[in-house]
C-alpha positions as CSV (number, residue, x, y, z in Angstrom):
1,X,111.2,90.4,114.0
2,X,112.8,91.0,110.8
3,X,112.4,91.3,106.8
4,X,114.4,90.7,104.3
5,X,116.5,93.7,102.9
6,X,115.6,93.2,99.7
7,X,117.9,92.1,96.7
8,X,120.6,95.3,97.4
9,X,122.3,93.3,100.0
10,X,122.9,93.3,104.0
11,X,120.1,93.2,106.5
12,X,120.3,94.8,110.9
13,X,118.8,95.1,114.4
14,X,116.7,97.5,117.1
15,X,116.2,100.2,119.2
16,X,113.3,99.4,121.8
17,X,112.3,102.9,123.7
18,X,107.9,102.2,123.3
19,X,106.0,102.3,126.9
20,X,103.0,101.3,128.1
21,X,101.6,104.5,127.3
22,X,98.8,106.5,125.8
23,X,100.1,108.8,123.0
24,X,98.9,112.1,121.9
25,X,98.0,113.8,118.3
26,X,99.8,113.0,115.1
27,X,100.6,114.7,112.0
28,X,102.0,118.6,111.4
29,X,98.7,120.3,109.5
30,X,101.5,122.1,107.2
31,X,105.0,122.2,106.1
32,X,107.8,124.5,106.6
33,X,108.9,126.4,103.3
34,X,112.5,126.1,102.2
35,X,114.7,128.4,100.5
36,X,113.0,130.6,97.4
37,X,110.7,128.0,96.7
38,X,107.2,128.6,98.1
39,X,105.6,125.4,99.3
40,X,102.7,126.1,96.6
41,X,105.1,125.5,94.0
42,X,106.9,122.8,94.7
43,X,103.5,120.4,93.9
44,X,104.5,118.7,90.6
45,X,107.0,116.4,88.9
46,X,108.3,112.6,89.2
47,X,111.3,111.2,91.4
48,X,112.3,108.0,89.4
49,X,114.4,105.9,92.3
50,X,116.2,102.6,91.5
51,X,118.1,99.8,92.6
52,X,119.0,96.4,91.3
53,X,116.3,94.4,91.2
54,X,112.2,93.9,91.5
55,X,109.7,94.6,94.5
56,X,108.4,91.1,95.7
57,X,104.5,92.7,96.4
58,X,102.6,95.0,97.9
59,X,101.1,92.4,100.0
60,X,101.7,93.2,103.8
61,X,100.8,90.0,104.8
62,X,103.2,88.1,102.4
63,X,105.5,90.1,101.3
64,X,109.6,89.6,103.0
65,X,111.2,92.3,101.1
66,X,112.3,94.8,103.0
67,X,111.9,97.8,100.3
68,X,108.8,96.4,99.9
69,X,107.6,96.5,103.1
70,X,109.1,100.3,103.6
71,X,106.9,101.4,100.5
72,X,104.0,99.8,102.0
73,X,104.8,101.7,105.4
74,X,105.0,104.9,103.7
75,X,103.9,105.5,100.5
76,X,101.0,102.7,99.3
77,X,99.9,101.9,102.8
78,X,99.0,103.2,106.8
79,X,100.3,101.3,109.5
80,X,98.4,101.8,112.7
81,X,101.2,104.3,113.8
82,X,104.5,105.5,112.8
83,X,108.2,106.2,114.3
84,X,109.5,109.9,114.4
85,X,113.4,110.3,113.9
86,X,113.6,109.1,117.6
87,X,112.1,106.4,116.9
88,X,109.3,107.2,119.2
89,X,105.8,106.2,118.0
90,X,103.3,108.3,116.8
91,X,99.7,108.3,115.9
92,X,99.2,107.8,112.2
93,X,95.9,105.1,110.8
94,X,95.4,105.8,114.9
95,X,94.6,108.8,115.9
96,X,95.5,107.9,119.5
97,X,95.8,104.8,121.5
98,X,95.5,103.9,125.5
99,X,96.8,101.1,127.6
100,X,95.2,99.3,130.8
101,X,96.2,97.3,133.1
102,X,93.7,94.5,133.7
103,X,95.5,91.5,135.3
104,X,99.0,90.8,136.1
105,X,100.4,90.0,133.4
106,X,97.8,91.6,131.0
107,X,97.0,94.8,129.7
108,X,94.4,95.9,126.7
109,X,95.8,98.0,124.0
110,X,92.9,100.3,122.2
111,X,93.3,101.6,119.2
112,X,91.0,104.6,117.7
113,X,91.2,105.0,114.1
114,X,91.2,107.8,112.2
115,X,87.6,108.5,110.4
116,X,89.0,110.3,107.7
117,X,91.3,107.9,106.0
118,X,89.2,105.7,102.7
119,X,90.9,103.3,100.4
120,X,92.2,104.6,97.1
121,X,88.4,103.0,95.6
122,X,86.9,105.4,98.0
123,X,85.9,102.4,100.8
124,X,86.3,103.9,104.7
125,X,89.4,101.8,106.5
126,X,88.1,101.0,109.9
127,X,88.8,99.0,112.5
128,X,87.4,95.4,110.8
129,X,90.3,96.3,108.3
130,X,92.8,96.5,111.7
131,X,90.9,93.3,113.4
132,X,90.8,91.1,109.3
133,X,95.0,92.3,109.0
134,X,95.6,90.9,112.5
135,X,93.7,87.5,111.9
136,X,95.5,86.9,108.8
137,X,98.9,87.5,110.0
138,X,98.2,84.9,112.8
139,X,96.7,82.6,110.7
140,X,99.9,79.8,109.8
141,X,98.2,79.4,106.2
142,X,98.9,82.7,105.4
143,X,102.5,82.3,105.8
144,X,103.2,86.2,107.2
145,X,106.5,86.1,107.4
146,X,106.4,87.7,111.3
147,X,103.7,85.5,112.7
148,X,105.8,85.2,116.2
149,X,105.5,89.1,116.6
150,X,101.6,88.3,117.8
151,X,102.9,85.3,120.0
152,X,102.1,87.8,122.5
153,X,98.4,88.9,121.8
154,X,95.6,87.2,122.5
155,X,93.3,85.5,119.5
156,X,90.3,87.2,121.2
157,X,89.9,90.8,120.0
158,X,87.3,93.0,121.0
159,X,85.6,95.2,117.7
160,X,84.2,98.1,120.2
161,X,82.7,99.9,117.4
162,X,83.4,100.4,113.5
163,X,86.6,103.5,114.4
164,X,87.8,101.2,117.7
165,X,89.0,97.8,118.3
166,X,90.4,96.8,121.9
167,X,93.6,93.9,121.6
168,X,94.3,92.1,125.1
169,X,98.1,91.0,125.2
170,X,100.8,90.3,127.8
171,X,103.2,93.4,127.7
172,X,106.3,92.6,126.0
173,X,109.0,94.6,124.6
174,X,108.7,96.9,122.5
175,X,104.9,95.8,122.1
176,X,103.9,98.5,119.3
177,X,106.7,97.9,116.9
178,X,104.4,95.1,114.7
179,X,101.9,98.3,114.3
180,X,104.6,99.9,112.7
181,X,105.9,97.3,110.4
182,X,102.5,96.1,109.3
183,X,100.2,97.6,106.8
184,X,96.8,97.6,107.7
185,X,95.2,95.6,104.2
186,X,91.5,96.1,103.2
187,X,89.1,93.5,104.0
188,X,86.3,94.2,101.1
189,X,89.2,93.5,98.8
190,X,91.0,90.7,100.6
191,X,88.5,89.2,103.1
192,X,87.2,86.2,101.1
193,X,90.3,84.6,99.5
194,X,92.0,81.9,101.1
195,X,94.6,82.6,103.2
196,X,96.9,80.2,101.9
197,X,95.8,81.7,98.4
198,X,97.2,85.5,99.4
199,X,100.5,85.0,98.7
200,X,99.6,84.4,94.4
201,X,96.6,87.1,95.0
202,X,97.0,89.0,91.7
203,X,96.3,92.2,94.8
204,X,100.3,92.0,95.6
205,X,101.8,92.4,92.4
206,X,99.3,93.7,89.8
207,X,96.2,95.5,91.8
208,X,97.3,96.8,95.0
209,X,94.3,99.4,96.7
210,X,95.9,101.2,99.7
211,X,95.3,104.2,101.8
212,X,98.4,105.9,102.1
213,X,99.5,109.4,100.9
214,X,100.2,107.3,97.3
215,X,98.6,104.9,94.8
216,X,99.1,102.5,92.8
217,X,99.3,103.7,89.2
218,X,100.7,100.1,87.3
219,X,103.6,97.7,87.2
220,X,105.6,96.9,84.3
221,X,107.0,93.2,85.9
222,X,110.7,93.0,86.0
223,X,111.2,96.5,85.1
224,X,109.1,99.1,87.0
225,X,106.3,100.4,89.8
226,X,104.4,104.1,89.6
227,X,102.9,105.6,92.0
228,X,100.9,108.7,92.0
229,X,100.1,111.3,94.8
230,X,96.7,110.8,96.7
231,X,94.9,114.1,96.4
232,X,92.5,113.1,99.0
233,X,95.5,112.1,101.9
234,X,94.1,114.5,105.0
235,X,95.7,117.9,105.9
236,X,96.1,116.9,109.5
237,X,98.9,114.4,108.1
238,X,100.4,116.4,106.0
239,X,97.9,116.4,102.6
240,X,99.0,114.9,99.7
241,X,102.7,115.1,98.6
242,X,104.4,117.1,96.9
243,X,105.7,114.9,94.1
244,X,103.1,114.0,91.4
245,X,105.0,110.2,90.5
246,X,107.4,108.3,92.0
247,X,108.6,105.7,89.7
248,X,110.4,102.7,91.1
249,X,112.8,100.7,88.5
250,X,114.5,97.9,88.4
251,X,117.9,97.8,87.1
252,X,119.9,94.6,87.7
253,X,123.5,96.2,87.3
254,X,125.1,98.4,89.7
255,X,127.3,100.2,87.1
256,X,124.3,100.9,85.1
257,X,122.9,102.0,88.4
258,X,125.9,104.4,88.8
259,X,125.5,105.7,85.3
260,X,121.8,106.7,85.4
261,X,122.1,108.4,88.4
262,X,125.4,110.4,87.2
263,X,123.5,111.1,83.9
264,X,120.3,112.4,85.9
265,X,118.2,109.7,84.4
266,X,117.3,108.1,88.0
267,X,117.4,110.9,91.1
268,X,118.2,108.2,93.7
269,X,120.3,105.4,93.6
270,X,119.2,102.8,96.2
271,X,121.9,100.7,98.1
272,X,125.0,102.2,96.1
273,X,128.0,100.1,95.9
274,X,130.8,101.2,98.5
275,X,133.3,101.0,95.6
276,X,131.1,103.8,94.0
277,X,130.1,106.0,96.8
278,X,133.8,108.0,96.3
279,X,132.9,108.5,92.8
280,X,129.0,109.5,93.9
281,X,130.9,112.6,96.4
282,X,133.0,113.7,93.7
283,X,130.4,113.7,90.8
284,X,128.5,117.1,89.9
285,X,124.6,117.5,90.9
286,X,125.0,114.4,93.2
287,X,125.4,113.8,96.4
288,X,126.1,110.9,98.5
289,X,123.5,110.1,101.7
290,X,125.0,107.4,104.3
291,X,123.0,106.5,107.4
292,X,122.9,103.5,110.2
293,X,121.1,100.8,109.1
294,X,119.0,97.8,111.0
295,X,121.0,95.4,108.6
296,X,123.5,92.7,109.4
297,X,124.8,90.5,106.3
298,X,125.7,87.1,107.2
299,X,127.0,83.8,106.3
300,X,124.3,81.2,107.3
301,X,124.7,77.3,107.4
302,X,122.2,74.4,107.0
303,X,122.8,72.8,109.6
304,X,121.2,69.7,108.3
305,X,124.1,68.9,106.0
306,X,126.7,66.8,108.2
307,X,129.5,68.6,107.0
308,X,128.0,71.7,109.7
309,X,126.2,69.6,112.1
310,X,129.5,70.4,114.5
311,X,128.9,73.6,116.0
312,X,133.2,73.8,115.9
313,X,133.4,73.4,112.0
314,X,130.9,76.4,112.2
315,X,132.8,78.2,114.3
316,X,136.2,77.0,112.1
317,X,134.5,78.5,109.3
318,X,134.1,81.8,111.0
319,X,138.1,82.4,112.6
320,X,139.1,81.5,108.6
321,X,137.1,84.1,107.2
322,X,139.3,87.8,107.3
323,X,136.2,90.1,107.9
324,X,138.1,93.1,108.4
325,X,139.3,91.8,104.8
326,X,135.9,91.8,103.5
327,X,135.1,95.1,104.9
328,X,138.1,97.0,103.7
329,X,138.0,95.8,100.6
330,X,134.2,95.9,99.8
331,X,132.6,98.0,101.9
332,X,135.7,100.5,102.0
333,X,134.9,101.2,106.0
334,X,131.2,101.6,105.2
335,X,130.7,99.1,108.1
336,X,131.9,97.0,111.2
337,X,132.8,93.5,111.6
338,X,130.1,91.4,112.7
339,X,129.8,90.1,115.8
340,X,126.4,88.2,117.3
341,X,122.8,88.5,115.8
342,X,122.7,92.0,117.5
343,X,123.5,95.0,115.7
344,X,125.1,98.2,117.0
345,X,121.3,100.0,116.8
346,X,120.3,97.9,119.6
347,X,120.5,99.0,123.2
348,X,122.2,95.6,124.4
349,X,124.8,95.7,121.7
350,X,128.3,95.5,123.4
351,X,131.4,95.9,121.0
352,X,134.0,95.4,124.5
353,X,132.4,91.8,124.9
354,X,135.5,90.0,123.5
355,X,133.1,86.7,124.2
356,X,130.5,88.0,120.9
357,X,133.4,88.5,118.8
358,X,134.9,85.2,117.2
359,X,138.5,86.1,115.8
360,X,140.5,85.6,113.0
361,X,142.7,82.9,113.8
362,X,143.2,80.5,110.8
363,X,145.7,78.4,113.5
364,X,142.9,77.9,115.9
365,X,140.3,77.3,113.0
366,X,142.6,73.9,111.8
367,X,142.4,73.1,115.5
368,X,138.7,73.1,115.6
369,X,138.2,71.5,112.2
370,X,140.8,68.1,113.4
371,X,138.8,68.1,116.6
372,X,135.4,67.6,114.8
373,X,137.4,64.3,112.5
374,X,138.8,66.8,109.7
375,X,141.7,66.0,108.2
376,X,143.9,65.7,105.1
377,X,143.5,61.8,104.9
378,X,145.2,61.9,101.4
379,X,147.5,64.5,101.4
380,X,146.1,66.6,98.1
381,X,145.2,69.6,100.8
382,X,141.2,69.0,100.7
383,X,140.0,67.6,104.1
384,X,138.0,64.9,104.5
385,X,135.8,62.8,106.9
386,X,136.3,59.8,108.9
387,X,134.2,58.5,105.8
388,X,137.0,60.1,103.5
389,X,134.1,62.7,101.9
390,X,135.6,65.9,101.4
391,X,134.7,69.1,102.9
392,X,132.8,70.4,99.7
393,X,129.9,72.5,99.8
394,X,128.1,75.4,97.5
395,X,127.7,79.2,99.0
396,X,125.1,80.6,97.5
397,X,123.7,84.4,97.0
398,X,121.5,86.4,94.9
399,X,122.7,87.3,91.4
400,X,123.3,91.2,90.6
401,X,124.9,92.0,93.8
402,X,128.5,92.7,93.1
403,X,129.6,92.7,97.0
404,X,127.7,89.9,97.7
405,X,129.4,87.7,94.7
406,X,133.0,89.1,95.7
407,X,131.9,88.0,99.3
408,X,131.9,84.7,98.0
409,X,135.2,84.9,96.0
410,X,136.8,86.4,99.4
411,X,135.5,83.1,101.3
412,X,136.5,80.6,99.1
413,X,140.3,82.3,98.8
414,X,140.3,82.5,102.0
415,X,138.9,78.8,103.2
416,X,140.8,77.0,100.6
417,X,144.3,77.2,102.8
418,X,142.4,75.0,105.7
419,X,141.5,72.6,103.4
420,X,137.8,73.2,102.8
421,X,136.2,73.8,99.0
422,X,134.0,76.5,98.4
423,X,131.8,76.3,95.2
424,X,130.2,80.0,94.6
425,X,126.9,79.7,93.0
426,X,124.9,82.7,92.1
427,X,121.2,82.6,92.1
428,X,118.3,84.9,90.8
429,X,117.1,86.2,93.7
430,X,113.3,84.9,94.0
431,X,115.0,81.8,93.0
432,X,117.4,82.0,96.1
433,X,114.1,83.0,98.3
434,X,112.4,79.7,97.2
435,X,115.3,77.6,97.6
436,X,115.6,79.0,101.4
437,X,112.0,78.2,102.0
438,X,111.0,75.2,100.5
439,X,110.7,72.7,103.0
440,X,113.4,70.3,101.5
441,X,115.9,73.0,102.1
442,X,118.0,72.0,99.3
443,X,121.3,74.1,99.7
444,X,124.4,74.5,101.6
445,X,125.4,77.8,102.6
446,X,124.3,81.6,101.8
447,X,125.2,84.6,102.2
448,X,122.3,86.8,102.7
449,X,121.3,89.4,105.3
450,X,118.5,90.9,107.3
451,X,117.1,93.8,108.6
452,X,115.5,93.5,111.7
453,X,112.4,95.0,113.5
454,X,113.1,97.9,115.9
455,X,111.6,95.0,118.4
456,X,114.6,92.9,118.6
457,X,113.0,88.9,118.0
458,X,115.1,86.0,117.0
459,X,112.2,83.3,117.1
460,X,111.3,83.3,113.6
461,X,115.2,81.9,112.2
462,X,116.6,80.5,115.5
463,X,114.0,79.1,117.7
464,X,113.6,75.1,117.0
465,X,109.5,75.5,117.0
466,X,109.8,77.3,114.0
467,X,112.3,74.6,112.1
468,X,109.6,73.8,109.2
469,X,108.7,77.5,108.8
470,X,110.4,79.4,106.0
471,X,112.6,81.6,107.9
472,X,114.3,78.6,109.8
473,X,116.3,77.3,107.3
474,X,119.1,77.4,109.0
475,X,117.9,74.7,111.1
476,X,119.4,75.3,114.0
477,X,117.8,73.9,117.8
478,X,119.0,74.0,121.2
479,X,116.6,73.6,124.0
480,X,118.6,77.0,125.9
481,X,119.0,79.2,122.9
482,X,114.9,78.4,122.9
483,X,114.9,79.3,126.5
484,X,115.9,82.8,126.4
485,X,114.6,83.7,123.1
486,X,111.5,83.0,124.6
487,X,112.3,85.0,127.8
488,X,113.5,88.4,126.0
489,X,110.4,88.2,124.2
490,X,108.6,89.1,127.4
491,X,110.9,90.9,129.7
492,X,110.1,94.6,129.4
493,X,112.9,96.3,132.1
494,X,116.0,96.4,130.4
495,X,117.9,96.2,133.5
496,X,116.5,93.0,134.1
497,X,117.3,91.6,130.2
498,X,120.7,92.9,129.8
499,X,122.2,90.1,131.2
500,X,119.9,87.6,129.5
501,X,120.6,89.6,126.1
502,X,124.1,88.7,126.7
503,X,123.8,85.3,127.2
504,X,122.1,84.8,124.2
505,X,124.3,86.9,122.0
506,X,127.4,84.8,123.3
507,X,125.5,81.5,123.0
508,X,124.6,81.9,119.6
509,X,128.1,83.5,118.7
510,X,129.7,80.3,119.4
511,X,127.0,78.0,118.1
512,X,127.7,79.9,114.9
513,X,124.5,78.7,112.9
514,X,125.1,82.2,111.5
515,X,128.2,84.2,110.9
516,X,127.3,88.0,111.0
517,X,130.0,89.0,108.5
518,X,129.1,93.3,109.1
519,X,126.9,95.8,109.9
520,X,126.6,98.1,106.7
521,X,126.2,101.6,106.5
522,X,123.4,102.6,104.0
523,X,124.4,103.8,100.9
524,X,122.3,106.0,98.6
525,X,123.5,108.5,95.9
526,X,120.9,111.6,95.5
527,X,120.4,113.7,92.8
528,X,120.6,117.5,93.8
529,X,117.1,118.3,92.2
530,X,115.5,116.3,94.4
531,X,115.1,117.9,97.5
532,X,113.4,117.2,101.3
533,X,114.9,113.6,101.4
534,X,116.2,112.3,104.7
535,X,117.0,109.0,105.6
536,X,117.8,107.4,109.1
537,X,117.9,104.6,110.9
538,X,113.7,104.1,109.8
539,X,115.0,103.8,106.3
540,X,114.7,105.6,102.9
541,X,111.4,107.0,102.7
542,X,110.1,108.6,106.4
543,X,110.4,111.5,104.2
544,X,108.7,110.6,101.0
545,X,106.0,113.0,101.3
546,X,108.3,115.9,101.3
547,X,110.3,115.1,98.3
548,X,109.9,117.9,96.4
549,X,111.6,119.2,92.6
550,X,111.9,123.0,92.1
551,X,109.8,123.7,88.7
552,X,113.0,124.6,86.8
553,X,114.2,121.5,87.4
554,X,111.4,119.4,86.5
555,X,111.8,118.0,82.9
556,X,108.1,119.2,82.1
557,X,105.9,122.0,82.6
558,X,105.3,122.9,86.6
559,X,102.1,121.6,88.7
560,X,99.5,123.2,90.2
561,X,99.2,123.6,94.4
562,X,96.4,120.8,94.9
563,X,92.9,122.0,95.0
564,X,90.3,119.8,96.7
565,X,89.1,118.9,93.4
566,X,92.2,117.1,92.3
567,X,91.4,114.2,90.6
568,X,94.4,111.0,89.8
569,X,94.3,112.7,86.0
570,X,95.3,116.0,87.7
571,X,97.7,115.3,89.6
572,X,99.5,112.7,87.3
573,X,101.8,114.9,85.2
574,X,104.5,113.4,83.0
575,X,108.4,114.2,83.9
């Protein structure tokens, strides 16, 4: 489904291209050597990266954080298998995987896993790790923010044998993607607290025990993560990285931001501002990486306040707001205007449907707003209700994101001339999370974002089963929306779902319980020292493992090639 982009802003949508198919071998057993630096010498060093605020865990099954969910993916963690820059899956904790079909509308998936692959205390993953991640993340107590990406799979898995376990599902789209967005989590570690008890599990935040080509070194809350290279990550995916550390801070100012990374103290800037990405170009040492996102920033109602009940006020709301404006003069064209829940990455995105685009059209907006019973009852330009209440309400985002807060300055300018106040409120962002989630839903409006799932899957914010779940809090229901959501969730010929995809898009486009303000480009500014990063529509870190600092750039003495008798002490060097 989707994840929460994290604090830096916006949040996108999918590319669905897996088949019912069994894959081949994964992992390149070496790397390619680039320019005059010979692979053996480019072990060493620490890559600090930053953006402007916290990790929310390192818990796969809790965690809604979209960096933290990509450092699970990549660094700390193994999915069961990964995306290559096609976005065609791969083997990764699986070493291979087969498909049959036993029924109409059932297959069984197989999965072998890898033998070679032990948790950073030295414990074997196997497949009771795969089969104790799975029943979590169905299990409603644990609260996994993507339970509906299962909806498909049967409870009744097979464990064949310690390295194979045997899923029976109905095919679906893009049926692999939640083996790609889900760590696999240890059971000996995690198999005997309370589901409902994993989300405050000191494991997420404090003692995280992965499997990935990193580990977890210590966290320093509200300021910083380290990770360290696994010396023990197998050859046949690459060996351990090159980079000793990778040091993950938190700094909740985008100018300071800016100034680290032009003063070399941080070598990558994560979610630059747009305002800063000219400066970023021009600046010495630095270069500035943009690259499609999965992200689509939004203005979301709850629709349990009366004042946004009417689908027309919502849709009011949307012609009044200049998102052209917003993008010119915050993103500076690092973006497009919103149109439905569907970004341009996803195969059924149409930018000539004029039916998934609502206009800017203040005229037609006042229309809309004195058909729903809004008007100026008093004359003092406010509108109000037959009931003579005023159209008030608070728009609420998180706190250290500068587009996001002039976002909200943009809106109220630009509502205020139909009549309608706006009260910006800024909000620390675990605070905003909460006050999304909790059940009373106690807000008005935000502007947040998403990024969504290479499988395409609105059930989890839109569909009315879900309207006491944490991600509903838009509260939004109707019985057809319901109906096709729960259609495209099954229909695997594209043919077949195009037209149903634009139904939806169109339905929910004038329901309006979200306003998709743009689809951002990603933004990150790179130091020049820091070398084998490339970043694509997967994210930031597909290449993480290839980072790599040339020894004269390292701000302490070089590292050693790995020997097979690197210990963490070895490999930890300071920077």
């Amino acid at each position: 489904m989707r994840i929460r982009p994290s604090r830096l802003g916006a949040f996108g949508s999918i590319l669905s291209i897996l088949a019912l198919a069994a894959c081949g071998q994964g992992g390149d057993a070496g790397r390619a050597v680039a320019g005059d630096v010979p692979e053996a010498e480019r072990y060493g060093g620490t890559a600090v990266i930053a953006t402007i605020a916290d990790l929310q865990s390192m818990n796969a099954l809790t965690s809604s954080d979209n960096n933290s969910n990509s450092i699970q993916r990549e660094m700390l963690f193994m999915p069961l298998i990964k995306y290559d820059a096609n976005i065609n899956p791969i083997p990764w904790l699986a070493e291979r995987w087969d498909t049959v079909q036993v029924a109409p509308d059932s297959i069984d998936l197989t999965f072998h896993i890898r033998r070679d692959i032990r948790w950073h205390d030295g414990q074997p993953t196997t497949a009771e790790d795969v089969l104790f991640t799975f029943e979590r993340a169905i299990d409603p107590a644990t609260a996994f923010p993507n339970i509906s990406g299962f909806d498909q799979y049967s409870r009744q898995v097979e464990l064949i044998d310690p390295y194979t376990i045997r899923f029976r599902l109905r095919p679906h789209s893009d049926f692999l993607d939640m083996w790609y967005q889900t760590a696999i989590m240890p059971r000996h570690i995690l198999g005997d607290v309370d589901p409902a008890q994993l989300i405050n599990h000191p494991f997420g935040t404090s003692a995280p025990v992965g499997n990935g080509p990193f580990r977890f070194v210590r966290r320093v809350q509200g300021q910083e993560w380290i990770f360290e290279a696994n010396p023990d990550f197998p050859e046949a995916l690459g060996g351990r990285p090159y980079l000793d550390r990778l040091v993950y801070r938190n700094i909740p100012e985008m100018t300071t931001l800016l100034t680290e990374l032009l003063t070399g103290q941080i070598d990558l800037y994560m979610g630059a501002n747009p305002n800063q990405a000219e400066q970023i170009e021009n600046a010495r040492n630095v270069r500035l990486s943009t690259s499609p996102s999965r992200q689509w920033n939004y203005l979301a109602f709850n629709t349990r306040r009366p004042q946004f009940q009417d689908p027309r006020v919502r849709r009011a709301i949307a012609m009044g707001i200049n998102r052209q404006q917003v993008i010119d003069a915050l993103v500076f064209g690092y973006g497009e205007v919103g149109r439905s829940t569907v970004t341009p990455a996803h195969w059924s995105f149409d930018a000539d449907d004029a039916e998934t685009l609502i206009p800017y059209d203040p005229e037609r907006a006042r229309q809309l707003l004195a058909e729903a019973g809004w008007q100026d009852r008093n004359g003092d330009g406010i509108l109000e209700d037959a009931q003579g209440r005023e159209f008030r309400f608070t728009l609420i985002t998180n706190a250290g994101n500068d587009v996001r807060r002039d976002v909200l300055e943009i809106v109220q300018a630009q509502l205020r001339p139909l009549g309608i106040v706006v009260q910006p409120r800024l909000v620390e962002w675990n605070t905003m999370t909460a006050l999304l989630q909790d059940e009373r839903r106690n807000f008005d409006a935000v502007v947040g974002g998403w990024v969504d799932y290479f499988r395409k899957d609105d059930r989890d914010i839109l569909h009315s089963e879900n309207l006491d779940k944490p991600y509903q809090y838009v509260g939004y229901s109707n019985p057809r929306a319901d109906m096709l959501i729960d259609t495209l969730a099954v229909l695997t010929d594209r043919e077949l779902a195009r037209p149903i995809w634009r139904e939806y898009q169109r339905l929910v486009v004038q329901e309006a319980p979200y306003v998709p303000l743009y689809y951002p480009q990603r933004l990150n500014g790179i130091r020049d020292r820091l070398q084998g990063v490339e970043m694509d529509i997967r994210g930031e870190f597909p290449t993480v493992t290839e980072w790599w600092i040339a020894p004269r750039e390292r701000r302490a003495g070089p590292a050693a090639a790995p020997t097979a008798t690197d210990t963490a002490a070895d490999t930890a060097r300071a920077n």
